[in-house]
C-alpha positions in Angstrom: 67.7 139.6 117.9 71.0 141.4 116.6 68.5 144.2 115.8 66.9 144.5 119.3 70.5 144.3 120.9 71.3 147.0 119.0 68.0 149.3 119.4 69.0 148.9 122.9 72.6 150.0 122.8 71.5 153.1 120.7 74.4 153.9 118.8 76.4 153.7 122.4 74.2 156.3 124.4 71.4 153.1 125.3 72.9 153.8 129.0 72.3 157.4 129.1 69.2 156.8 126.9 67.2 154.6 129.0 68.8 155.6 132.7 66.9 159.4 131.3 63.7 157.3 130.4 63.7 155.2 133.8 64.5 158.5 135.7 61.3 160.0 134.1 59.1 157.4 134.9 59.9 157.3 138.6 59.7 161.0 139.0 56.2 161.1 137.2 54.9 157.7 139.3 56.3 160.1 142.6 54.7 163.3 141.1 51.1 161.1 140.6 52.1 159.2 144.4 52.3 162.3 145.7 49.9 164.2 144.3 47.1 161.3 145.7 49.1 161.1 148.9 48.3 164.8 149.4 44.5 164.8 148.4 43.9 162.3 151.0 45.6 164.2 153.5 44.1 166.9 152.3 40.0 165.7 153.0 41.0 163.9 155.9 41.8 167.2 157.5 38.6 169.2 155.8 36.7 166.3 157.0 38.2 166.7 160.6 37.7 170.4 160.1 34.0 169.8 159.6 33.3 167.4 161.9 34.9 169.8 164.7 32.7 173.0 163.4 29.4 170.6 164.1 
């Protein structure tokens, strides 16, 4: 277990190592959140659009 303590620590940069990687993965789950957020928006209001045009 020494081993994975120390993977973890990295040499003494673990903090700024995996505080990078956990910034990363909550930007990219935002950029994907966002990005379906948007689509749905986005054919609600072209469905809106047609359903006003008919």
């Amino acid at each position: 277990m020494n081993s994975f303590s120390a993977f973890l620590q990295m040499g003494g940069y673990g903090a700024y190592v995996w505080s990078a990687y956990a910034v990363t993965a909550l930007v990219l789950a935002a950029n994907v959140f966002f990005a379906w957020r948007g689509k749905r928006e986005g054919l609600r209001a072209a469905k809106k659009r047609r359903e006003e045009k008919q």
